[in-house]
C-alpha positions in Angstrom: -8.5 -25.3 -6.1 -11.7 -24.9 -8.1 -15.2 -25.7 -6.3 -18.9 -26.3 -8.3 -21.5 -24.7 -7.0 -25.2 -24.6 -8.3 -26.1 -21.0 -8.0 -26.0 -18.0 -10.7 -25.9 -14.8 -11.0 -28.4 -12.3 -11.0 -26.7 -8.8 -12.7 -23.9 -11.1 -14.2 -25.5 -14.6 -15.5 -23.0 -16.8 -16.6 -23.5 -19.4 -19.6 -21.7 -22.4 -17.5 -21.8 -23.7 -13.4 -20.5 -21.2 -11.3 -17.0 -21.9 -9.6 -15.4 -20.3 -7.0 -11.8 -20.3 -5.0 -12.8 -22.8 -1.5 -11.9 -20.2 1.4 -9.3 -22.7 3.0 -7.0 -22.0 -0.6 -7.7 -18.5 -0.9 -6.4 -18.1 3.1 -2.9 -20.1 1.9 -2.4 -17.9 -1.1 -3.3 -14.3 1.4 -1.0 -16.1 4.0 1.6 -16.6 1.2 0.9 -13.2 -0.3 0.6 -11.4 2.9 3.9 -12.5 5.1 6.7 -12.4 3.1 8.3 -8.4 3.0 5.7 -7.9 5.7 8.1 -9.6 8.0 11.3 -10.4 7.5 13.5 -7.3 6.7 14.7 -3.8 8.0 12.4 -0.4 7.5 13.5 0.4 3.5 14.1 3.8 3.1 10.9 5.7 1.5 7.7 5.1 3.4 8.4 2.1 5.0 10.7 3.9 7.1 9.2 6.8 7.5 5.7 5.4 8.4 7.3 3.0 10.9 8.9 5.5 12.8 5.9 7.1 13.3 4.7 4.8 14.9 8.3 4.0 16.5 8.0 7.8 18.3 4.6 6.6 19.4 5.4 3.5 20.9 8.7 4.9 22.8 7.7 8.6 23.4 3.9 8.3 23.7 2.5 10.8 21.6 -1.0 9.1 20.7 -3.0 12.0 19.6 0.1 14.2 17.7 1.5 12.0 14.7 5.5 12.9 15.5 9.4 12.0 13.4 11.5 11.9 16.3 10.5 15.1 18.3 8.7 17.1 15.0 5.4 17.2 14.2 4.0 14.9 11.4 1.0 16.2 9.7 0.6 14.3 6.5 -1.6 11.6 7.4 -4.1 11.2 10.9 -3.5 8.2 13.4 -5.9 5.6 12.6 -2.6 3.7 10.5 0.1 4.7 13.2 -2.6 3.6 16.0 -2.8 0.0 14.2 0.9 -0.3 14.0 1.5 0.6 17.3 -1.4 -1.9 18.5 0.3 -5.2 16.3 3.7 -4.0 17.5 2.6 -3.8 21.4 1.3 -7.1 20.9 3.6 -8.8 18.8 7.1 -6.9 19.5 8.0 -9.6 21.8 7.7 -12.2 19.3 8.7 -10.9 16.3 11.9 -7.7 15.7 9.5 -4.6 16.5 9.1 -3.1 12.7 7.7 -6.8 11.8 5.4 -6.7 14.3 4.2 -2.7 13.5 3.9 -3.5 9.8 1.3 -6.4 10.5 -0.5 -4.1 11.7 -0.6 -3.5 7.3 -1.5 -7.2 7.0 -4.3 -6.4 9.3 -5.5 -3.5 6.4 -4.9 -6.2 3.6 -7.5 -8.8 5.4 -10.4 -6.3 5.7 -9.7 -5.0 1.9 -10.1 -8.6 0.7 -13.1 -9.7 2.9 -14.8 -6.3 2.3 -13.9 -6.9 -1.9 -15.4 -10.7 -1.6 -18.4 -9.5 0.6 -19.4 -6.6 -2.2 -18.4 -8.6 -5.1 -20.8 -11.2 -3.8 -23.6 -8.6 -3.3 -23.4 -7.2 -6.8 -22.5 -9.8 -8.9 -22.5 -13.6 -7.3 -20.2 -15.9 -5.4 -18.0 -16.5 -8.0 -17.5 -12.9 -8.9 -16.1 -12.7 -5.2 -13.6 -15.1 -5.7 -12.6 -13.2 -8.7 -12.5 -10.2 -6.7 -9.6 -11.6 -4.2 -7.6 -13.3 -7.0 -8.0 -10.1 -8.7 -6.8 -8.3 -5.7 -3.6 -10.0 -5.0 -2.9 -10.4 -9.2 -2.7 -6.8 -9.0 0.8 -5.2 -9.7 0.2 -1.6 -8.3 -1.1 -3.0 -4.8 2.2 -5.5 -4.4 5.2 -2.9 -3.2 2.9 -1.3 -1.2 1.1 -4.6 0.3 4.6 -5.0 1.8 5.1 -1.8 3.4 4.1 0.6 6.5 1.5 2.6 4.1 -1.2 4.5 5.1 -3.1 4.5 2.1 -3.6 0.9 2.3 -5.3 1.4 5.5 -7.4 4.5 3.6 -8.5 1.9 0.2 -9.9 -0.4 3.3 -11.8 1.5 4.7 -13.2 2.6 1.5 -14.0 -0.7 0.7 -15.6 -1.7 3.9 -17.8 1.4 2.6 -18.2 0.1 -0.3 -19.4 -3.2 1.4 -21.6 -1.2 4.0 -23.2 0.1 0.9 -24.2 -3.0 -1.0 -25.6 -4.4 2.2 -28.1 -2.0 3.0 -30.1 -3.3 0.1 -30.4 -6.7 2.2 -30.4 -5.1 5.6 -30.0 -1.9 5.5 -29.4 -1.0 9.1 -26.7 -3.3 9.5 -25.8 -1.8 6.1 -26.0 2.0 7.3 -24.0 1.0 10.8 -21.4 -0.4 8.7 -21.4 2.3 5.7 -21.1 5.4 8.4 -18.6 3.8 10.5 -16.3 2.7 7.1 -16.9 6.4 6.6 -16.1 7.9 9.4 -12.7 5.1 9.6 -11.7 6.5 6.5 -11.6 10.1 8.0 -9.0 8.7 10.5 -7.3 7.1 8.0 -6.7 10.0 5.4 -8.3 12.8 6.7 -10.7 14.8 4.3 -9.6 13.1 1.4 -11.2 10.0 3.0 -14.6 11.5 3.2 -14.5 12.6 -0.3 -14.1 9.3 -1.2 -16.9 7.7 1.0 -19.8 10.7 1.6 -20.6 10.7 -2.3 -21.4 7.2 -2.4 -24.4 7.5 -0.1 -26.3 9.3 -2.3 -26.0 6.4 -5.2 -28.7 3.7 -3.6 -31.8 6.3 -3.3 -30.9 7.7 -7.1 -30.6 4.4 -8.8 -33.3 2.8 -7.7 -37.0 3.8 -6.9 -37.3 1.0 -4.5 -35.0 2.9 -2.0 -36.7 6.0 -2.2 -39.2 5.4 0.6 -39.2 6.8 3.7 -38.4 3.5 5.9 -35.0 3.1 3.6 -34.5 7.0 3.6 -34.6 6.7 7.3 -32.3 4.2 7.8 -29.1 6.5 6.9 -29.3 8.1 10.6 -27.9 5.0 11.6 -24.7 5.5 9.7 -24.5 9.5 11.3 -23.9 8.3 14.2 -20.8 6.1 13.9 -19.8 8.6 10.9 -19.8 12.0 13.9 -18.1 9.9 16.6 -15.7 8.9 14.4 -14.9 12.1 12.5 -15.2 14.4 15.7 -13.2 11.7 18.0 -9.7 12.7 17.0 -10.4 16.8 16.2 -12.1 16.9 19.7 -9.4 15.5 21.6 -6.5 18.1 19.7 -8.8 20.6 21.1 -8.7 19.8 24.4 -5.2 18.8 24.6 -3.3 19.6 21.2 -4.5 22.5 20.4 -1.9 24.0 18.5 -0.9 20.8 16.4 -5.1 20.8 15.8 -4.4 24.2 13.6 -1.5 23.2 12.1 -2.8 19.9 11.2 -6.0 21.4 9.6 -4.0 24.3 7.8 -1.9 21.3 6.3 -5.3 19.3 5.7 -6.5 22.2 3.6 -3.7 23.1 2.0 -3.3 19.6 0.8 -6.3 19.2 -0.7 -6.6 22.0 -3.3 -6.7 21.1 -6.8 -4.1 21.8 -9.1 -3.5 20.7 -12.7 0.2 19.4 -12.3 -0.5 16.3 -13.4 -2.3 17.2 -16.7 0.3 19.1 -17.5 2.3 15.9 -17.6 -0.4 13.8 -19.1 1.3 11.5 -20.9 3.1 10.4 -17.8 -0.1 10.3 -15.2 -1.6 7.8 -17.6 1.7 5.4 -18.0 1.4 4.8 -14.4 -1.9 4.3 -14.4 -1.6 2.2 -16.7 0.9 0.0 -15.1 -0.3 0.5 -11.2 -3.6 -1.4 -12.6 -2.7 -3.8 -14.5 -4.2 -6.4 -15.4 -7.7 -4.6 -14.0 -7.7 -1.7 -17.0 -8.3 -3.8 -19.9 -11.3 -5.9 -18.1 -12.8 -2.7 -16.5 -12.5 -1.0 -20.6 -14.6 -3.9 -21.8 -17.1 -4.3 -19.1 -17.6 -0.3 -19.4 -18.3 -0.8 -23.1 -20.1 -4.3 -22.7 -22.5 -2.6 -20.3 -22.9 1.0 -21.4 -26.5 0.6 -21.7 -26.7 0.0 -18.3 -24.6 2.4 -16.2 -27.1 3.4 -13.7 -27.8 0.1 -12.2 -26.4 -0.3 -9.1 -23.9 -3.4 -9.4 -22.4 -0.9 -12.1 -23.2 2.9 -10.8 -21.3 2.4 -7.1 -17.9 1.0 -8.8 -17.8 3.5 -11.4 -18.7 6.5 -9.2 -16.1 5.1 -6.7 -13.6 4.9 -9.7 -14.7 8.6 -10.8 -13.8 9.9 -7.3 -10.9 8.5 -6.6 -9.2 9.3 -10.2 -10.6 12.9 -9.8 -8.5 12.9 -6.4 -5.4 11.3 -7.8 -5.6 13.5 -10.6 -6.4 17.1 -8.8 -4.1 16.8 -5.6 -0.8 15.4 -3.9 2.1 14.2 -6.3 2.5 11.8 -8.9 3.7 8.9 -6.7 2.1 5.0 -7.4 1.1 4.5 -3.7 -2.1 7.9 -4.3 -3.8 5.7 -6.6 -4.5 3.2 -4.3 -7.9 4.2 -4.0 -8.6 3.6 -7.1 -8.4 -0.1 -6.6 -11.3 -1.0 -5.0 -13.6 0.1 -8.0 -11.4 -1.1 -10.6 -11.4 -4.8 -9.0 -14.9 -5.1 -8.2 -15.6 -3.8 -12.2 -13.6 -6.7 -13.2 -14.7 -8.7 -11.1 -17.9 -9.1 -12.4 -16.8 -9.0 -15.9 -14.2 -11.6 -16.0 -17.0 -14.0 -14.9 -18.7 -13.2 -18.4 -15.3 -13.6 -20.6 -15.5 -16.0 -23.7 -13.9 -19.0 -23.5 -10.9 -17.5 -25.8 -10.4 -14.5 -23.8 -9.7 -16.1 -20.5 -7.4 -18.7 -22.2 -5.5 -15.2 -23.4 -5.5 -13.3 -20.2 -4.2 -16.5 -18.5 -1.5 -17.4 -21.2 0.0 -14.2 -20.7 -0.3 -14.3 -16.9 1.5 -18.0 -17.2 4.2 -16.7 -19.2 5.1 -13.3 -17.5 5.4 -15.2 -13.9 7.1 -18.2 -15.4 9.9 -15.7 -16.9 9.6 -13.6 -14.2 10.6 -16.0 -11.9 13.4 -17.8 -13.9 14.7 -14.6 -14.3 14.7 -14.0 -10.0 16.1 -17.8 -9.8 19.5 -16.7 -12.5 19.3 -13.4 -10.2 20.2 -15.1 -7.4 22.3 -18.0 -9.2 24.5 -14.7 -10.5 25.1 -13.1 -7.1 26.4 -16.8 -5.5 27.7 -18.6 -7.7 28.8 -15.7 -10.3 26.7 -17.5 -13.2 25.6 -15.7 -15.6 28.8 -13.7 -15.0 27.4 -10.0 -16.8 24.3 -10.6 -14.7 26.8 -10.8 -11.6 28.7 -8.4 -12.4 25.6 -5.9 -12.8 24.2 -6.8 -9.9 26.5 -6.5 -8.1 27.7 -3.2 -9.5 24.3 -1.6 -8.2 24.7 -2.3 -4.7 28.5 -1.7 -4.2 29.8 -3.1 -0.9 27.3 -6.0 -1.0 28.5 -9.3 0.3 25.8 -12.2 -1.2 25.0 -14.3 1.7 21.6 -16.8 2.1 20.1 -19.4 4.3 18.3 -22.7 4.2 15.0 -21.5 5.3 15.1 -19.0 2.8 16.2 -21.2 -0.1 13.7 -24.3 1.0 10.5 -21.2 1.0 11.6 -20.3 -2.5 11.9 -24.1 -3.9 8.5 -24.2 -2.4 6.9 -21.8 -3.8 8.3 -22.7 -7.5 7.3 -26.4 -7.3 3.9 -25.1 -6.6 3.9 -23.1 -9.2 4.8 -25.6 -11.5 2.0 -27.7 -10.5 -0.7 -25.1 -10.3 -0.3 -25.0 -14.3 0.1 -28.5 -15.0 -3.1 -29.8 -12.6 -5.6 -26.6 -12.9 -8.1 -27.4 -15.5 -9.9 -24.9 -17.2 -12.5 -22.7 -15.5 -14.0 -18.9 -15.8 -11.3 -17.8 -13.1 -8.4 -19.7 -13.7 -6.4 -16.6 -15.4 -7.5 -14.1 -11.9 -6.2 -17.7 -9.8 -2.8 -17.5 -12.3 -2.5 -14.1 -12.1 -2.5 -14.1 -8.3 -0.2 -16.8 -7.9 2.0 -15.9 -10.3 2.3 -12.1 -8.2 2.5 -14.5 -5.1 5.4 -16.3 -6.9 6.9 -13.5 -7.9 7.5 -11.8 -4.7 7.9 -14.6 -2.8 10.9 -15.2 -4.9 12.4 -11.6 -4.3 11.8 -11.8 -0.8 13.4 -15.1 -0.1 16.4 -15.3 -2.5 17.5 -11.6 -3.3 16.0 -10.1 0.2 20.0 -9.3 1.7 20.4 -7.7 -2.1 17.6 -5.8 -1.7 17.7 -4.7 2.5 21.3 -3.9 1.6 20.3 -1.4 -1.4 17.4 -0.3 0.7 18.1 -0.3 4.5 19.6 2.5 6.3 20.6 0.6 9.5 24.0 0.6 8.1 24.2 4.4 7.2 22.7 4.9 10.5 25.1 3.0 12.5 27.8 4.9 10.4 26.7 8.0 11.2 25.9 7.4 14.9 29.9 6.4 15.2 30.7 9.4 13.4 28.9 11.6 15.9 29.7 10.3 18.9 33.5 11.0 17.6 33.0 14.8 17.8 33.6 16.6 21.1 30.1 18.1 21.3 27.9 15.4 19.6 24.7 16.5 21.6 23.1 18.3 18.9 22.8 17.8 15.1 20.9 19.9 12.8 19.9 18.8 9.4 20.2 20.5 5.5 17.5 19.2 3.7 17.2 16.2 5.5 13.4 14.5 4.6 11.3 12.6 7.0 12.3 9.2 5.8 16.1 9.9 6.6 14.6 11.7 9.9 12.6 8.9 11.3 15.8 5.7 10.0 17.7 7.4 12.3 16.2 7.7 15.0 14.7 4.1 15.0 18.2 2.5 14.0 20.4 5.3 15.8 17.8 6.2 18.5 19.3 10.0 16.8 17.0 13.1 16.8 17.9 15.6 14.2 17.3 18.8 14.7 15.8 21.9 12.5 17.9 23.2 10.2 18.1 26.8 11.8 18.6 25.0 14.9 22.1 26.3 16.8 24.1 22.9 16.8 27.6 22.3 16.4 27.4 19.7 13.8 24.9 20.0 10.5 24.1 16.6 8.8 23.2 17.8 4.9 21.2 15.3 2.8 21.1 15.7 -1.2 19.5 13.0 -3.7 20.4 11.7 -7.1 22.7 14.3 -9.2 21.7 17.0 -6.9 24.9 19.1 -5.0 25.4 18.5 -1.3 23.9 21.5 0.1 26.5 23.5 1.9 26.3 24.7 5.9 28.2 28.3 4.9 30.9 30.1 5.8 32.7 28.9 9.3 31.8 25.1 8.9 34.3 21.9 7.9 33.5 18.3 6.4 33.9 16.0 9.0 32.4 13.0 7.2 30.3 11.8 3.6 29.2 8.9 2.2 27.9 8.6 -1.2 25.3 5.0 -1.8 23.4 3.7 -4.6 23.6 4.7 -8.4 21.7 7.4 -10.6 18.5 8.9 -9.2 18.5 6.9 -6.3 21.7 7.8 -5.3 22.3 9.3 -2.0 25.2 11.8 -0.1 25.2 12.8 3.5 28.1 15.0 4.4 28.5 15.9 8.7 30.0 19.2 8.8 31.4 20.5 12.3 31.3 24.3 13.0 34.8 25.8 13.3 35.6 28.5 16.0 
């Protein structure tokens, strides 16, 4: 897997011949990565479902412009994701059960993140700090879940790295660079709206005040070239609301703003915004530390002044607005890989053997652990792992196939061999680390993937609930009780059922409460018609259909 090559690096000289991952390996281990959980189940409840039936109420009701949950306005996120989606699931929906095909438009997002990753790494650092970017990228632990969902802040941290990218180029060519830079920019806007120029308009600034050399008027000059894709892009969308939308336009920018001002929520709760950054970047954090200490003296060089300030930006975001939920710090990723990166190159001898050890061991238990998973819920050995298992998803029936089963033998013999044939080199703790993630998942999303859609699906609850409703006498109209978007948009995509407002004047209310919370109650004048309680703890769930009595 490894491959000698004769150059060094500039920024990051390393003491021994460079080596980098061959493209044709790298492609098997994204394809690998990539596929599995992209394809293959239901929506899960969450984003998954909720993002998919965006695009779902796209496809089958044509609202292009105006982001919509079965018949209400969505105005979290702009179209650039639900546009991809519905473009992978137009072409692909014949082939492949229509959320597969709308979530590749996510795979789609995953392949420019890594090209743009390799293609800056390479720029700052050297070849072989751009195959430590990509191994980096799919070792990472916070990116996995949401790798292998409908998410539109994947979409967002790709643009921002094709910005990223667009930046390092214009110090080679810097109109193809600016071109590239502006229109990343302007992508990102689509993508996440004003949070996405935050994170990209900054950055322009950082060539011209690092560096003398692109000071001059020629370099200066060359920026107009990115205005031009960046004002396109950023007005295409707005411009079109106006004309046609108008009233969702308002709403949406109302929401924009609103969404965007700081607050200090999450430094009140300190001690929990850093445990999950600390886990969502694992195993960058430690790397990124070192090389921030290791090259203190100089900051201000470019290879180390973009991925910092990118870092900067994106944890003042994270930190300042939305919730605390893993899939905001996305953005952070970029930075934090192409950091490590270029320091991982530079590790002693004894410090890659210790980042790789521990990457060997946590995959190898890992996946013996998924393998007795799946040995518990078939065969009923171990027996307290069956019986736990199986007490978290009640009403699950284990069942498996061939396919399935001959993927995940696969994958583990390959793992097996990657550690007994890989020899030593600089990268060969990023290669474990992303094959050991690859392993990992694989593993879950071959042998416990019924365990999980069962747990996780709603096609089920939908189907139950769609029965139930067509049972009453005047099952035209439903309103909901604290029913979210996520519950909103399964049903409709499994049930083809709208729910209406909550003050809406319907004959039967469907109320929606989460872990220990109480059903909430319809009032006076209202009967229980139906319930189902599912899952355990805080992800338990109730829906209750009450019926209006006259």
């Amino acid at each position: 897997m490894a491959h000698m090559q004769n150059s060094s690096f500039t920024e990051f000289p390393s003491r021994k011949p460079a080596i980098h991952v061959p493209n044709w390996a790298l492609i098997l281990v994204f394809i690998a990565y990539a596929l599995p959980g992209n394809i293959g189940h239901v929506p899960w409840r969450g984003d998954d479902a909720l993002h998919i039936g965006v695009v779902f109420s796209m496809l089958s009701e044509g609202h292009w412009l105006t982001p919509q949950i079965a018949g209400h306005p969505f105005y979290d996120w702009p179209p650039l994701t639900y546009w991809l989606g519905a473009l992978t699931g137009k072409l692909l929906g014949w082939l492949l059960p229509l959320h597969d095909a709308i979530r590749l438009g996510n795979v789609a997002a995953l392949t420019l993140l890594i090209y743009c990753l390799r293609y800056a790494a390479r720029e700052l650092y050297g070849r072989e700090a751009a195959s430590a970017a990509a191994m980096l990228m799919l070792g990472s632990l916070g990116l996995l879940i949401h790798a292998h969902e409908m998410q539109p802040q994947i979409v967002l941290t790709a643009t921002l790295a094709a910005c990223l990218q667009g930046l390092t180029l214009m110090r080679s060519a810097p109109t193809r660079g600016a071109l590239l830079t502006g229109a990343a920019s302007g992508a990102a806007f689509l993508a996440g709206g004003l949070p996405g120029l935050f994170l990209c308009l900054p950055l322009w600034l950082l060539n011209p005040v690092c560096s003398n050399e692109y000071r001059t008027r020629s370099f200066l000059l060359a920026y107009r070239h990115a205005l031009w894709p960046l004002v396109l892009l950023v007005s295409l969308w707005p411009l079109a609301l106006a004309v046609w939308q108008p009233d969702f336009l308002h709403a949406w920018w109302a929401h924009e703003l609103a969404a965007i001002l700081p607050h200090t929520g999450h430094l009140q709760r300190g001690k929990d915004f850093a445990n999950l950054i600390g886990w969502f970047t694992w195993p960058l954090w430690p790397v990124v530390l070192w090389s921030l200490w290791h090259r203190r003296g100089k900051l201000r060089d470019f290879g180390h002044s973009l991925p910092l300030a990118s870092a900067l930006l994106a944890l003042a975001l994270v930190a300042s607005t939305g919730g605390m939920r893993p899939a905001n710090l996305l953005p952070l990723m970029p930075a934090l890989i192409l950091m490590a990166s270029g320091e991982l190159c530079r590790l002693r001898r004894g410090a890659a053997n210790a980042f790789d050890w521990f990457g060997v061991m946590t995959f190898t238990l890992l996946g013996l652990s998924l393998w007795l998973a799946w040995s518990a819920m078939n065969f009923g050995w171990p027996a307290p792992l069956a019986r736990n298992l199986l007490r978290l998803v009640p009403g699950f029936e284990p069942q498996w196939n061939a396919l399935q089963l001959l993927v995940a033998i696969t994958l583990s013999v390959a793992w097996v061999i990657a550690n007994l044939r890989l020899p030593f080199f600089q990268l060969r703790g990023a290669v474990h680390w992303a094959l050991g993630v690859t392993l990992a998942w694989g593993l879950a999303a071959t042998l416990l993937m019924s365990w999980i859609d069962h747990d996780k699906s709603y096609r089920s609850t939908a189907a139950e609930i769609a029965a139930v409703i067509a049972s009453q006498p005047e099952a035209a109209c439903v309103a909901g009780i604290d029913l979210g978007d996520s519950q909103r948009a399964a049903l409709h995509y499994f049930a083809h059922i709208k729910i209406a407002a909550r003050g809406a004047n319907c004959p039967l209310r469907l109320a929606y409460a989460t872990g220990r919370n109480t059903l909430p109650e319809p009032g006076k004048g209202w009967e229980s018609v139906w319930d189902l309680r599912r899952g355990r703890g805080r992800l338990a769930e109730q829906f209750a259909l009450y019926r209006r009595v006259d």
